[in-house]
C-alpha positions as CSV (number, residue, x, y, z in Angstrom):
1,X,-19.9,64.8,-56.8
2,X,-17.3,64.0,-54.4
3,X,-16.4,67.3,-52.3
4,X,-15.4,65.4,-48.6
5,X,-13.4,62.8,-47.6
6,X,-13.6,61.2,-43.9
7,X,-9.6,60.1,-43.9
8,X,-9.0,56.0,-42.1
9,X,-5.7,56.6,-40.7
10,X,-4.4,53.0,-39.2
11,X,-1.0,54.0,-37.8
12,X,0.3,54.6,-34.7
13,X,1.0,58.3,-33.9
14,X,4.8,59.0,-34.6
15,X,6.8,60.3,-31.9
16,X,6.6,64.1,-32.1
17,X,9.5,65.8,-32.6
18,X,10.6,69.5,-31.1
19,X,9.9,72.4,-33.8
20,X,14.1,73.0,-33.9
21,X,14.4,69.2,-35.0
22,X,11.8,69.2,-37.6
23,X,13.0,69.4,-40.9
24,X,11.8,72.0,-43.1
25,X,8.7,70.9,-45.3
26,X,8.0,67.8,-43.4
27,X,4.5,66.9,-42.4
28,X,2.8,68.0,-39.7
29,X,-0.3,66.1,-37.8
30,X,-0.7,63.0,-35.9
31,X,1.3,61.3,-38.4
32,X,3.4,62.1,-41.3
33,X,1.2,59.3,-43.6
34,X,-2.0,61.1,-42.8
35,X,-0.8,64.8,-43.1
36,X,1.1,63.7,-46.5
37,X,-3.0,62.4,-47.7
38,X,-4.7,65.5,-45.7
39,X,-2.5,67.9,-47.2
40,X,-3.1,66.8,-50.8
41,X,-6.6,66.6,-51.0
42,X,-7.1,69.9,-49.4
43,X,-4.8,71.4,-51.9
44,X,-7.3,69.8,-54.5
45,X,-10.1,71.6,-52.7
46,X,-11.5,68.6,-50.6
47,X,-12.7,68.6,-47.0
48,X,-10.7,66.1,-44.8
49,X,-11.7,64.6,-41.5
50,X,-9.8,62.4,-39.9
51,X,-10.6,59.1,-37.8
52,X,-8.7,56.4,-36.1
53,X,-11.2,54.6,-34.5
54,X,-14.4,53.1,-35.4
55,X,-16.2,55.1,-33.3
56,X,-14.9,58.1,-34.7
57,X,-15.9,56.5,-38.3
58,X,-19.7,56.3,-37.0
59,X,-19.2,60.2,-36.3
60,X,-18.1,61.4,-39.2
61,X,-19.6,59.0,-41.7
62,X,-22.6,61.2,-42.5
63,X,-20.3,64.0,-43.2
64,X,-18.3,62.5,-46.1
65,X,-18.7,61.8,-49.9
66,X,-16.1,59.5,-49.8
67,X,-13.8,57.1,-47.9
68,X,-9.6,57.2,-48.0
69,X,-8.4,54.2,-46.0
70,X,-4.6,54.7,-45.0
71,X,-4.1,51.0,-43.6
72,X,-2.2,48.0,-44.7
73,X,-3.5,46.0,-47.1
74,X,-4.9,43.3,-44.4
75,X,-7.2,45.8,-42.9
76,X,-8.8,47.0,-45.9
77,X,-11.3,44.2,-46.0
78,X,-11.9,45.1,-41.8
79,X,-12.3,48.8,-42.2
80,X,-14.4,47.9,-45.1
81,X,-17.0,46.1,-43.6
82,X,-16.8,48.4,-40.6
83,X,-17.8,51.5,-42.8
84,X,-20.2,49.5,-44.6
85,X,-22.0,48.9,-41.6
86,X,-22.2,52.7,-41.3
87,X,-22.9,54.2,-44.1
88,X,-22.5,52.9,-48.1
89,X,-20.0,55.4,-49.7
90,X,-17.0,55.4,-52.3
91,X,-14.0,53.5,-50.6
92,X,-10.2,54.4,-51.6
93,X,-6.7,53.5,-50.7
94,X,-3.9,55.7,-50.2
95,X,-1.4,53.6,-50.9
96,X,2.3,54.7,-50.1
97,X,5.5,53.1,-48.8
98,X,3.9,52.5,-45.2
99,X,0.4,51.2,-46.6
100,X,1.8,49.6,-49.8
101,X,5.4,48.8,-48.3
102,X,6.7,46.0,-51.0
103,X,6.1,45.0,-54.3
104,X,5.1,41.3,-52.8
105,X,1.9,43.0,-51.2
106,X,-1.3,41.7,-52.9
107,X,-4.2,44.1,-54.3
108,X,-6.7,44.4,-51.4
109,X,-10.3,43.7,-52.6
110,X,-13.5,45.8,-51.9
111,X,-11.7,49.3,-53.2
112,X,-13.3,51.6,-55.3
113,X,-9.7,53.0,-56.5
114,X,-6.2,54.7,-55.2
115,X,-4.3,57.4,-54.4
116,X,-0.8,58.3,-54.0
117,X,1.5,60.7,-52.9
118,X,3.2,60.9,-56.3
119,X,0.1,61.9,-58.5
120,X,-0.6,64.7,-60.2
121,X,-3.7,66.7,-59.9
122,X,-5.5,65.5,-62.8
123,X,-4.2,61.8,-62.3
124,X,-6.3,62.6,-58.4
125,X,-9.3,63.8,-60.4
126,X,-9.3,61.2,-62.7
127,X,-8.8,58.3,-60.0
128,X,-11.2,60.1,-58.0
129,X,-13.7,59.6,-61.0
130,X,-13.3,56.3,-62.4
131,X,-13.8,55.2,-58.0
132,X,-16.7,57.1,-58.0
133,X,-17.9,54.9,-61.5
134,X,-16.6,52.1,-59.7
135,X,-18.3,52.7,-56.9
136,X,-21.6,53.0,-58.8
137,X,-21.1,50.1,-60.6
138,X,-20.3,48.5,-57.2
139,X,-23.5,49.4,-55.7
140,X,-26.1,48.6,-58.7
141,X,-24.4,44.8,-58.6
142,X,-25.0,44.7,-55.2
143,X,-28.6,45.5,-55.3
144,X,-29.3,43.3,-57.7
145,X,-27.4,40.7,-56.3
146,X,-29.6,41.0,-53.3
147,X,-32.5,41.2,-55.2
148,X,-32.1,38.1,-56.7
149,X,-31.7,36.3,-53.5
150,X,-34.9,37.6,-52.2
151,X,-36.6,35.8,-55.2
152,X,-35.2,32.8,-55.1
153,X,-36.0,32.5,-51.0
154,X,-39.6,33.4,-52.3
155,X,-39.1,30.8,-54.5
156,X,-38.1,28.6,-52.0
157,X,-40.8,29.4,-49.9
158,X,-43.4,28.9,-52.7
159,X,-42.4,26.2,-53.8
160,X,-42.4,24.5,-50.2
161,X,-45.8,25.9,-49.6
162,X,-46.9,24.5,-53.4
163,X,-46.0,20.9,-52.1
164,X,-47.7,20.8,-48.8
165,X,-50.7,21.7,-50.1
166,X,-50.7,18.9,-53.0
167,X,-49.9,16.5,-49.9
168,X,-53.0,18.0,-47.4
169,X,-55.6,18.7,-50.3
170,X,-54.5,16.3,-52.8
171,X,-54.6,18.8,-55.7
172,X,-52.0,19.9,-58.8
173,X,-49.4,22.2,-58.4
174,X,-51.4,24.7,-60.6
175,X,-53.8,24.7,-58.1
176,X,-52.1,24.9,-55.3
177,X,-50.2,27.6,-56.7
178,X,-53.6,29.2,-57.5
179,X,-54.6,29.1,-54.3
180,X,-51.8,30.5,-52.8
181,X,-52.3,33.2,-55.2
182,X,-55.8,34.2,-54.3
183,X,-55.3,33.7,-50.9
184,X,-52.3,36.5,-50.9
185,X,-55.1,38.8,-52.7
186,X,-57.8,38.6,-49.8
187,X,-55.0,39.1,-47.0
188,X,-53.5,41.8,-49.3
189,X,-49.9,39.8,-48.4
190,X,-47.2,38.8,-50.7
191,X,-47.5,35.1,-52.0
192,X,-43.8,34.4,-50.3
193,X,-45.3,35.9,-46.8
194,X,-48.7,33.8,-47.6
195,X,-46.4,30.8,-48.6
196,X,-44.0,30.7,-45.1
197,X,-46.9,30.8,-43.1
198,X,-48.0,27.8,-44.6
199,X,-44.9,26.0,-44.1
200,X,-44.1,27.6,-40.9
201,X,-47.3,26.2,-39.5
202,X,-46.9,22.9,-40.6
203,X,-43.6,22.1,-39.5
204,X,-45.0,23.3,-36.3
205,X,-47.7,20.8,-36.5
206,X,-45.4,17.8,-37.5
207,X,-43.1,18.9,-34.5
208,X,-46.3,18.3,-32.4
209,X,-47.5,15.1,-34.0
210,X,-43.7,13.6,-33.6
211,X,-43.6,15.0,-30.0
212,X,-46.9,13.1,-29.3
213,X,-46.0,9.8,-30.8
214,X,-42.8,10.1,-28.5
215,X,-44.6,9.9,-25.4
């Protein structure tokens, strides 16, 4: 459940103005972008805090549910390695006329989902949601993305260790694969971790025989 949000604001400061030239209504804050965002979601009930700078990201990161970049579209992808780098969470866009400024802008990539200034309360709950699915969705691709590519450098691995042992014993691949099985069970090791330190040390060793036949 979503109940914080650590606020990305991008922009420059404006230029503060006396209290007698402020216009009734307007925001208040560092900037008129991030009190407009601030403002909105605290009305909704949300905890904001506010960051400008990375290190103030790596702060405040373990203090949020959720992330709401106010930047321009080309420093979404920036700020979203950045936080990912911190802390996995939920990544939005508030996306306005300063953040969003013409209809020629492109969609940034790596966003959960968006806010606005000009949405209801229940459109805000129901963005808020479908990010949060998003982000879920996100995540569980990501893992086994990553999952996959550990088995196939196992794989790799395997198979390299597989061959070098047909070349040095002169046996099947069935029984090299065999032994690379049993031998993982008396070192209690992972076949992959059994398997690189095969290969590893014979590359090692043919480093040294081509070393000697240099000299």
């Amino acid at each position: 459940m979503l109940r914080s949000f650590l606020l990305v604001d991008g922009f420059e400061p404006e230029p503060s103005s006396s209290p007698s030239s402020a216009e009734p209504g307007s925001p208040s804050g560092p900037s008129g972008l991030e009190a407009t965002a601030a403002t909105i979601l605290q009305d909704l009930g949300f905890r904001v805090e506010t960051a400008s700078s990375f290190h103030e990201v790596q702060f405040l990161a373990d203090k949020a549910d959720a992330v709401l970049l106010s930047v321009v579209p080309q420093q979404v992808e920036p700020w979203r390695q950045k936080i990912a780098a911190v802390r996995s969470l939920p990544l939005l866009w508030w996306c306005d006329r300063r953040t969003f400024p013409s209809y020629e802008c492109k969609l940034p990539p790596g966003i959960d989902g968006m806010l606005g200034p000009g949405m209801s309360a229940l459109e805000i709950h129901c963005a808020l949601l479908l990010g949060f699915n998003q982000y879920g969705q996100r995540t569980e691709w990501q893992r086994e993305r990553e999952q996959l590519l550990s088995r196939l450098e196992e794989r790799k691995w395997i198979d390299q260790a597989k061959r070098i042992l047909c070349e040095i014993k002169s046996i099947s691949e069935a029984e090299a694969y065999e032994f690379l099985r049993k031998q993982a069970m008396n070192e209690r090791k992972r076949m992959s971790d059994v398997a690189s330190s095969i290969v590893k040390v014979y590359q090692l060793l043919q480093d040294g025989n081509q070393g000697s036949r240099k000299r």
